[in-house]
MIGUDREN-874002 format. One line per 10 residues: for each residue x, y, z of C-alpha. Coordinates in Angstrom, 3 decimals. Layout:
# MIGUDREN-874002
X,Y,Z ~ ...
***
This chain:
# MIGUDREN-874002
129.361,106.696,82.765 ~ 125.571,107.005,82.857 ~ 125.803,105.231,86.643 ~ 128.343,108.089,87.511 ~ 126.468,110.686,86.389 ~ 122.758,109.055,88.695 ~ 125.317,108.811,91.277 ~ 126.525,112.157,91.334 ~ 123.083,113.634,91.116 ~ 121.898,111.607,93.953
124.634,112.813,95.947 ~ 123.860,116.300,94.884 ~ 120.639,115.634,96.026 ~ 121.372,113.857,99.612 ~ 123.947,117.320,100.337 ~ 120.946,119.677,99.363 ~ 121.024,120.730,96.094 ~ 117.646,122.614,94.934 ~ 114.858,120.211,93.984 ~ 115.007,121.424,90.546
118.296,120.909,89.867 ~ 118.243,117.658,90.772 ~ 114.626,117.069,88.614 ~ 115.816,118.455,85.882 ~ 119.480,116.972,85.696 ~ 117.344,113.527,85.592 ~ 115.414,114.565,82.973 ~ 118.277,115.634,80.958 ~ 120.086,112.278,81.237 ~ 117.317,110.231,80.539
116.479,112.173,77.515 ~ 120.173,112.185,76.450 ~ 120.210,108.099,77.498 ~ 117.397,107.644,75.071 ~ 118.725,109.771,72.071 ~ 116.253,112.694,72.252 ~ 117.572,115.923,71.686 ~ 117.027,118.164,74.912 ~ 115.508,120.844,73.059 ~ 112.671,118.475,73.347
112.425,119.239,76.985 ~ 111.899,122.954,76.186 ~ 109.203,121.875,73.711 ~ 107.138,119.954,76.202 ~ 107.478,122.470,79.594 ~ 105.972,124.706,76.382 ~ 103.528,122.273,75.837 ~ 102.410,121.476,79.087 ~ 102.629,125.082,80.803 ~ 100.145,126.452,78.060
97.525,123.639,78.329 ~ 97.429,124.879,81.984 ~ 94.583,127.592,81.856 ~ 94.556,127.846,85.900 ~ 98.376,128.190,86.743 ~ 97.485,131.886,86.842 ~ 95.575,131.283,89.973 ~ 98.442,130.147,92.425 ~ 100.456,133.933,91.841 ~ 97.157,135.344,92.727
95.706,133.638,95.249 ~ 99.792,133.455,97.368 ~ 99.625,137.245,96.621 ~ 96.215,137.716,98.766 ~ 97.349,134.995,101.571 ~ 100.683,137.181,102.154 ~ 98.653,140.646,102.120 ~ 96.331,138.504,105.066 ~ 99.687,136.993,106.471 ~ 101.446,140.488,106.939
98.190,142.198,108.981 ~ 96.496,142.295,111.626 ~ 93.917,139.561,110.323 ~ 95.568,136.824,112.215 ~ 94.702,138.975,115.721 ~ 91.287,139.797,114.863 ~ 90.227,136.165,114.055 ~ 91.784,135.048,117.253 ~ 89.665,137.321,118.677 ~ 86.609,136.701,117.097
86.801,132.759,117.422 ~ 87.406,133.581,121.225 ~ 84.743,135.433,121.834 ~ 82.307,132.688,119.762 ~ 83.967,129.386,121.252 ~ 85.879,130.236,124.519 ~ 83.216,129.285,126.933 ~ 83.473,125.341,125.684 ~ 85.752,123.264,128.056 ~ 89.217,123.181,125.724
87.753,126.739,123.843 ~ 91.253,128.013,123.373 ~ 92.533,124.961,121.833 ~ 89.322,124.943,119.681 ~ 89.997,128.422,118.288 ~ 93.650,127.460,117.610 ~ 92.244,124.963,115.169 ~ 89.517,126.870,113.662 ~ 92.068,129.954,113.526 ~ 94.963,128.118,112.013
93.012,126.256,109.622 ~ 91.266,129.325,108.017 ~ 95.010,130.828,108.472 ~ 96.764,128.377,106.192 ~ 94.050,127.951,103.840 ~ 94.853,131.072,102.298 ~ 98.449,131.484,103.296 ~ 99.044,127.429,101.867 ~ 102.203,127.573,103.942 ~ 102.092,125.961,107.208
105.308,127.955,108.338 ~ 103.536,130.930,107.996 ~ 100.881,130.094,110.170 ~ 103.046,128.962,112.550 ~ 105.442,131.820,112.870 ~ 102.082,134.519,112.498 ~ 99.650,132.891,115.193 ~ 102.050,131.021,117.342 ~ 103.283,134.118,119.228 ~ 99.952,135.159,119.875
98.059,131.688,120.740 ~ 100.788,130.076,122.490 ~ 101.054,132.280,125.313 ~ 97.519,132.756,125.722 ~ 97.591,129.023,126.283 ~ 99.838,128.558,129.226 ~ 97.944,131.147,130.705 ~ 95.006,129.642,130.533 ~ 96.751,126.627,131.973 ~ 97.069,124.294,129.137
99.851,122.476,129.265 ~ 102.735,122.996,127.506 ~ 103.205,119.801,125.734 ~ 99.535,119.952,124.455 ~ 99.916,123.659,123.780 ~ 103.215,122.773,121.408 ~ 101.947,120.018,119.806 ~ 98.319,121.783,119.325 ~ 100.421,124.758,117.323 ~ 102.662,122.339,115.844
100.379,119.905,114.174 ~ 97.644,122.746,113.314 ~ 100.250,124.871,111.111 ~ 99.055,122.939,108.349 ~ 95.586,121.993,108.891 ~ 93.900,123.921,106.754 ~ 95.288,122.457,103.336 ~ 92.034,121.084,102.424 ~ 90.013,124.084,102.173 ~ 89.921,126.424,99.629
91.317,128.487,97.929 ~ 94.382,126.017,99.473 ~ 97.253,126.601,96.900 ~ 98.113,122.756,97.234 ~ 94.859,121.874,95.981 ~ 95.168,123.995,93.179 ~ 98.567,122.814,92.603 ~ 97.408,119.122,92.316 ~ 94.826,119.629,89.880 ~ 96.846,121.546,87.316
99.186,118.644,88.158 ~ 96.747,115.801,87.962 ~ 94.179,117.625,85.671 ~ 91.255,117.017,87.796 ~ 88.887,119.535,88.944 ~ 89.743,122.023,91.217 ~ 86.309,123.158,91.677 ~ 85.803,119.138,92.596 ~ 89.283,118.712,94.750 ~ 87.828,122.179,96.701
84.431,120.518,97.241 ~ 85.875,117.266,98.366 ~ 88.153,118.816,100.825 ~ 86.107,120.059,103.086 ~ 83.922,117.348,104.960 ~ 87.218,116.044,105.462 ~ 88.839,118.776,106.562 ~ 86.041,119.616,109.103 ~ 86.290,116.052,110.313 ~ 89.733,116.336,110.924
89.686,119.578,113.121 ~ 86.153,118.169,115.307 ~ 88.444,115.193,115.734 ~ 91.020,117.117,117.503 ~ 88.650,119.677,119.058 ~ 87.063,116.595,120.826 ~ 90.712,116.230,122.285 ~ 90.835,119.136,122.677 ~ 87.627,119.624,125.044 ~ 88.963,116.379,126.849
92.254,117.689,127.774 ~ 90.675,121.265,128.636 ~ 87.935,119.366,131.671 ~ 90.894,117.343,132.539 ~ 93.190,119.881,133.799 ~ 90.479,122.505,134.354 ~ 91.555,125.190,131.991 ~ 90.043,128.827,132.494 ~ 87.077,129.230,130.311 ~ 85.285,132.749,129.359
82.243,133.371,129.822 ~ 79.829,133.855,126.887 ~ 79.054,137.383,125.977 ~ 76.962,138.099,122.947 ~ 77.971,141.876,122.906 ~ 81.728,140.783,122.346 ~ 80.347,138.733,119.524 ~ 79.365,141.386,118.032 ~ 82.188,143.778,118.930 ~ 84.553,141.585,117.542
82.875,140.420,114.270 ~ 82.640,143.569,113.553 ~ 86.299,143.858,113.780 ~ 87.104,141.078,111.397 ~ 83.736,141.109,109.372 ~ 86.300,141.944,106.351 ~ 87.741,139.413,106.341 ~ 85.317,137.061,107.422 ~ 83.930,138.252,104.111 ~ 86.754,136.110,102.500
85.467,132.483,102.453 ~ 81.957,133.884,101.543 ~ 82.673,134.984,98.366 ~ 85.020,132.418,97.491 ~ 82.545,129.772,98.067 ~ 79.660,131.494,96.923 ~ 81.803,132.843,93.469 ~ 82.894,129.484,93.070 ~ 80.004,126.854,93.716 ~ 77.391,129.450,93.043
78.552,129.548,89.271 ~ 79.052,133.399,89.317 ~ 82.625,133.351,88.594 ~ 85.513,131.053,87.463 ~ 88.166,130.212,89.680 ~ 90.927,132.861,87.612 ~ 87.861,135.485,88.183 ~ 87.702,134.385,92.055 ~ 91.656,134.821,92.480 ~ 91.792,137.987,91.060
88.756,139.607,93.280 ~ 90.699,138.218,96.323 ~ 94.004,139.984,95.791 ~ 91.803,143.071,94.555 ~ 89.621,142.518,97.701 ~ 92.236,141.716,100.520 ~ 94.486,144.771,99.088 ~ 91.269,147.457,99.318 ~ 90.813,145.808,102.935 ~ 93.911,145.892,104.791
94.973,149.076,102.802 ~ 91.897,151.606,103.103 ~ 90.061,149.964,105.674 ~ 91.966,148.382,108.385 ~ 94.998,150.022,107.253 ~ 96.907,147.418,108.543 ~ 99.269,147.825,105.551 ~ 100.713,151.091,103.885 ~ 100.315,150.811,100.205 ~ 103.930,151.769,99.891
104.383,148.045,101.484 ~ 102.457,146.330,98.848 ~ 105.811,146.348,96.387 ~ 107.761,144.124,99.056 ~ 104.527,141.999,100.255 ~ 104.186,141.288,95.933 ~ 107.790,139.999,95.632 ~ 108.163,137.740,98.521 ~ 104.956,135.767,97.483 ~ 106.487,135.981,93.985
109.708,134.129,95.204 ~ 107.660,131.650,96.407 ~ 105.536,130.945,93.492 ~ 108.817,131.452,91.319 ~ 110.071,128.535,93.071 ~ 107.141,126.603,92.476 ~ 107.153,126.877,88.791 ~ 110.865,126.391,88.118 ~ 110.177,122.996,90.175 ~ 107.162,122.278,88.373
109.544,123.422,85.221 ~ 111.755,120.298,86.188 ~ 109.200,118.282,87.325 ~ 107.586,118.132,84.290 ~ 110.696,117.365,82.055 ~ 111.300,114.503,84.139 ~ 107.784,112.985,83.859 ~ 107.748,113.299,80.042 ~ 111.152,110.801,80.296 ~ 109.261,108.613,82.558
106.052,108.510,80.778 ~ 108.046,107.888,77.227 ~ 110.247,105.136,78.906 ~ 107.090,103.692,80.938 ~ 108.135,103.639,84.162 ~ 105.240,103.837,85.862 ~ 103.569,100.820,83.857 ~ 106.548,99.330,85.137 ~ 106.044,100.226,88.818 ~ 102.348,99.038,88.372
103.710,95.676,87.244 ~ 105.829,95.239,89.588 ~ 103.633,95.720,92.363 ~ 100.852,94.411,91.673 ~ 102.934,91.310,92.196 ~ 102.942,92.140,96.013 ~ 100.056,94.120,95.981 ~ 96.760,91.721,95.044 ~ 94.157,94.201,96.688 ~ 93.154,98.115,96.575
92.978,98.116,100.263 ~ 96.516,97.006,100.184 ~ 97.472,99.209,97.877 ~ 96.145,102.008,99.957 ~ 97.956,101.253,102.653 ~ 101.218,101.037,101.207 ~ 100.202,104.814,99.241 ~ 99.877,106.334,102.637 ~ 102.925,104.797,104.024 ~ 104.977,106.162,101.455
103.391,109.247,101.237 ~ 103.784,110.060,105.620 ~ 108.197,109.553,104.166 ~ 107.530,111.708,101.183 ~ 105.723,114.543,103.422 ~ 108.582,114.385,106.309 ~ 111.627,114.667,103.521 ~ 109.635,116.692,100.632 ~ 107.668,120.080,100.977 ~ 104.363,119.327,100.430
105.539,121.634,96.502 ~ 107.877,119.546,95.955 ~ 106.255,116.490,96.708 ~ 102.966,117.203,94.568 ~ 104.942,117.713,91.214 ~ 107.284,114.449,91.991 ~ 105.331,111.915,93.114 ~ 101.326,112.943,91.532 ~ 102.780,111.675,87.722 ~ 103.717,108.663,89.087
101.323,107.286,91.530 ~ 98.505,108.710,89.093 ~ 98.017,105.998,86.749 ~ 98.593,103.465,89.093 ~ 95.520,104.629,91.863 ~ 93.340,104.800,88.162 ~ 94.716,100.708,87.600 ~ 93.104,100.090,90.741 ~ 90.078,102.361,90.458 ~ 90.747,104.990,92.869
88.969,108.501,91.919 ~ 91.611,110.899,91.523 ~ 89.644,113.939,93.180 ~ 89.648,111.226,96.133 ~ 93.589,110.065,95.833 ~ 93.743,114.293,95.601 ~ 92.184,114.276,99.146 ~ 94.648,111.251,100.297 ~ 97.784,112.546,99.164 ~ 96.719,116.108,100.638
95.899,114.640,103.940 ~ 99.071,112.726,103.966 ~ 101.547,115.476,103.118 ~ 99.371,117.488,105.724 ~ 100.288,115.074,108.824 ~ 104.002,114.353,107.060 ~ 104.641,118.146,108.153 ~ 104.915,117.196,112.039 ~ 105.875,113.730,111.917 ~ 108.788,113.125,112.871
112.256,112.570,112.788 ~ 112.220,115.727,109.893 ~ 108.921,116.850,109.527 ~ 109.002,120.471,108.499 ~ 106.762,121.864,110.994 ~ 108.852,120.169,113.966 ~ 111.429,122.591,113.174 ~ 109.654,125.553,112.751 ~ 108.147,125.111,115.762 ~ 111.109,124.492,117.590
112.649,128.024,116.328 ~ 109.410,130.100,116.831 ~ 108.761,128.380,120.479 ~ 112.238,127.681,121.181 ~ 112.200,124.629,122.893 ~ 113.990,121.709,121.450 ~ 112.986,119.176,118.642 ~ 113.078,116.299,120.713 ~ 110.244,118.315,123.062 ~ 108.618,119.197,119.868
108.542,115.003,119.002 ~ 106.671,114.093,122.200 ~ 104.376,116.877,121.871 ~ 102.998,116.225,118.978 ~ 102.341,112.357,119.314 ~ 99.323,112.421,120.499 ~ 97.803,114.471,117.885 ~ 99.444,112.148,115.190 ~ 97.582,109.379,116.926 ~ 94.514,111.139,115.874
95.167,112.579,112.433 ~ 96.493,108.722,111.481 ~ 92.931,107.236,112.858 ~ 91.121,110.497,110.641 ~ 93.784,109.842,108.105 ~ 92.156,106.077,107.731 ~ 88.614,107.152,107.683 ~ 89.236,109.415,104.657 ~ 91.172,106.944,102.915 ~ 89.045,104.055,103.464
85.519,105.838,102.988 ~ 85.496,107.744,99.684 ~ 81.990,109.245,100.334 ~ 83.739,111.649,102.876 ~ 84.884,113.506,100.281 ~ 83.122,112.623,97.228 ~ 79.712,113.327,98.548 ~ 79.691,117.085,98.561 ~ 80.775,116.430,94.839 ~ 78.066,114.474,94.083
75.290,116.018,95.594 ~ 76.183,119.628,94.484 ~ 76.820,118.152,90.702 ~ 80.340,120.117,90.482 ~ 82.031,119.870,87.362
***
């Protein structure tokens, strides 16, 4: 019966039944398989969603990215980054990055960054004779490049998941975050003195005309990293002045937004953190069975048959995690796989603000790899060209976030410096 019942469920799962459904019909059978009443389940989510003094933050801080998503910020960044970087051979492409990145940060959805800046940078792209291929895979792979800075609602998610620091997972994202956008800003530059692209020329007066334009919200990162790492406020205190902040700005002073909107704007950002926490609801039923039946004790023994070496170990991690990013959403995927692969990385001394970087980057390049990477088809609807086009395009730029991808896994300084040397806690 029990082998029915995992059978049925998987099949459930394989025909697209809701990732919760499927988490938490596990956890019920393996509590009922081990003689625990399921109240016990109810008991724990209790348990575990109140020793959670952070979770708070994600409502907030989706809340602000979808005010920012549903402007005119996207425009006025483009704009700004333009007038700063267009001169540089491959400028465009460089301000796709930048824009993108600070784009998704805030928005933590990749699909949203897509579908906001794509109509707007993709065109100006073949016009500026990039082309296409580079200009689709460029978009593509850049929808979710900016998961490693903060306030990134990923990171966030991790380390209520994993308990470590967010202030210390926020830190340690960024050198490696930077490193991965001047890595494909250097291909970038290549590919625009290849083919010649049309660069503008440098004008300090449009510097100024459009900073002033999107000075608001330029304001953004400032106080988030100067709230944060400055000490002045907590990271619950930092979340609420952002919603509180982007609402005054795109209501009352770029009145991008009527405030009759902001009803609307609040419950689709709700619906997405509502489906967050009714996964993370399942997920964490499930890893209570696991940890009480010591599965992953059981992985780690079973491996380390196999796997003699942490550099081996690593290598396997990412492997898995590139399938995990192409079949999971990078939601779904944190609250699944984080319990398990936890305590294993700790057998083999791996820091878990580091492994928080690793899996991050991971899930990151998972969204455009193909043969179901997320982004792919996103891309593919919002440009309308074909997945298959979609699967060339973005080769290249896989190429290079797998060679970055190495470099952060392989050389933990990169993103346990910053820690260090600015003595977060």
């Amino acid at each position: 019966m029990t082998t029915l019942i995992v059978l049925v469920i998987t099949l459930m799962a394989i025909m697209g039944a809701p990732v919760f459904i499927v988490l938490s019909a596990f956890a019920m059978l393996g509590f009922y398989m081990t003689e625990i009443p399921l109240a016990a389940i109810i008991v724990d989510l209790y348990s575990n969603f109140s020793s959670q003094p952070l979770l708070y933050t994600i409502p907030l801080f989706t809340f602000a990215g979808y005010i920012l998503a549903e402007s005119k910020t996207s425009i006025r960044l483009v704009n700004f980054s333009s007038a700063i970087l267009g001169w540089l051979p491959g400028g465009l492409a460089i301000v796709a990055l930048v824009t993108c990145a600070f784009f998704t940060a805030f928005t933590g959805a990749s699909g949203v960054t897509i579908i906001a800046l794509g109509g707007l940078l993709y065109p100006a792209m073949i016009k500026e004779k990039y082309p296409e291929k580079f200009s689709l895979g460029l978009l593509t792979s850049s929808g979710s490049l900016g998961l490693l800075f903060p306030p990134s609602l990923p990171i966030i998610l991790f380390g209520v998941v994993s308990e470590a620091s967010i202030n210390q997972l926020f830190a340690a994202g960024l050198l490696p975050g930077i490193f991965l956008i001047i890595l494909l800003s250097l291909y970038g530059i290549f590919i625009g003195k290849r083919d010649a692209v049309v660069q503008t020329k440098f004008h300090f007066a449009e510097v100024l005309r459009t900073a002033n334009k999107a000075k608001w919200e330029l304001f953004i990162p400032v106080i988030v990293a100067v709230g944060i790492y400055g000490g002045f406020f907590t990271l619950g205190e930092i979340a609420s002045i952002t919603v509180a902040y982007s609402i005054i700005v795109e209501v009352f002073i770029q009145k991008d937004i009527r405030i009759s909107q902001i009803p609307s704007i609040m419950k689709r950002s709700m619906i997405l953190v509502g489906g967050i926490l009714v996964i993370l609801g399942g997920a964490y039923g499930l890893t209570n069975y696991l940890i009480d039946a010591e599965i992953p004790m059981l992985i780690l023994d079973s491996m380390r048959v196999y796997i003699t070496s942490k550099f081996l170990f690593l290598l396997t991690l990412n492997i898995f995690l590139l399938i995990v990013g192409c079949v999971l959403d990078i939601f779904s995927a944190i609250l699944v796989t984080v319990p398990l692969i936890l305590p294993i990385a700790e057998s083999y001394g791996i820091n878990p603000v580091h492994l928080g970087i690793i899996f991050l980057t991971n899930l990151e390049i998972g969204y455009s790899t193909p043969p179901v990477g997320m982004n792919l088809f996103i891309a593919s609807f919002r440009f309308n060209k074909s997945v298959l086009t979609l699967y060339r395009s973005t080769i290249p730029f896989l190429v290079i976030l797998f060679i970055a991808l190495m470099f952060i896994t392989y050389m933990p300084q990169l993103s346990l410096w910053l820690v260090d040397y600015l003595h977060i806690k």
